[in-house]
N, C-alpha and C positions, 0 to 999 in steps of 0.2 A: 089570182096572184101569179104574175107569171116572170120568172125568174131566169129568162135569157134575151139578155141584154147583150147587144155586140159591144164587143171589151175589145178592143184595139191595142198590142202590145209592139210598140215601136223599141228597138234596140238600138244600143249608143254607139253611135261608129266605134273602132277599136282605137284606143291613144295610141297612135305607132311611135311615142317618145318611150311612152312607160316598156313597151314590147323589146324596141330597141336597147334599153338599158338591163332588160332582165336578159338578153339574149348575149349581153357585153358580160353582165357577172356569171351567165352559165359558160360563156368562153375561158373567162378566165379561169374560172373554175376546174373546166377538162383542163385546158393547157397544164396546168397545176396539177392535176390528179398524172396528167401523163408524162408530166416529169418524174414524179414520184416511181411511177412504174417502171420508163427507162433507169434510173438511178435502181429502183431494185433489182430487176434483173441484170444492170453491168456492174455494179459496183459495189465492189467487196465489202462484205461486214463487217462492219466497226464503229466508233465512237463518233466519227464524220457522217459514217453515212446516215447514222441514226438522231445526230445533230441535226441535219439538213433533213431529216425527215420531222421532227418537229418544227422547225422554224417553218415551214411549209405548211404543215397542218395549222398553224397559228396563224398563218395569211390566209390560208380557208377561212378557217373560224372567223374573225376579221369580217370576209366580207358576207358570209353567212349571218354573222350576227347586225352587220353596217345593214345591209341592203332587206334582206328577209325578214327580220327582224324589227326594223325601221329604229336601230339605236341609233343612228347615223344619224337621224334628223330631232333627237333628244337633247335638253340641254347636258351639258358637261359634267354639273352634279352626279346627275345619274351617272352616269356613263363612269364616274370615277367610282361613284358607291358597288359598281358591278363589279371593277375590272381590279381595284384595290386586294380584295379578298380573294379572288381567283390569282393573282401574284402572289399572294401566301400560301396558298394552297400549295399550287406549282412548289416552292421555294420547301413546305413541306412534306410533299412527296420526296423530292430528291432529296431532304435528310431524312426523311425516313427510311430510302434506297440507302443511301448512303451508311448509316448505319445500322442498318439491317447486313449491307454485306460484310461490314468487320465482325462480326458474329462467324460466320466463315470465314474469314481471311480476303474477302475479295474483293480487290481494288476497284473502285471505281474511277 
């Protein structure tokens, strides 16, 4: 019983579509991570700058979730049954910020 059999292991050329598209969402990704950085190190702290740091992280998230995640190519349903509930979330953290700083007096 002899159990060495030549096994020929061919590998699949590389899809240079699929490479190319993950190399477009890791660009866009630094480009966006290094806005983030310049805006932190120039620009003073405050309500704007912390604005624009969310709406930024939300375009991350976006295409982390779109590409990496393969929601992008889900039907709609889904996609609404996800992003419905995480909009209330959101909506209750900031009252919950929100009224958590009236307890001290602090404005949000």
């Amino acid at each position: 019983m002899d159990h060495t059999e030549n096994i020929t292991v061919t590998p699949k050329p590389a899809d240079k579509e699929k490479i190319r598209k993950l190399w477009k969402i890791a660009m866009i990704l630094g480009i966006i991570t290094a806005i983030e950085f310049f805006l932190a190190v120039f620009m003073p702290r405050g309500i704007l700058l912390y604005s624009v740091f969310i709406g930024l992280t939300l375009v991350k998230a976006f295409y982390i979730i779109s590409e990496f995640m393969h929601l992008k190519y889900e039907v709609k349903s889904l996609i609404w049954s996800i992003a419905i509930p995480v909009i209330f979330l959101i909506w209750l953290i900031i009252a919950l910020m929100a009224e958590g700083g009236s307890v001290f007096n602090i404005n949000f």
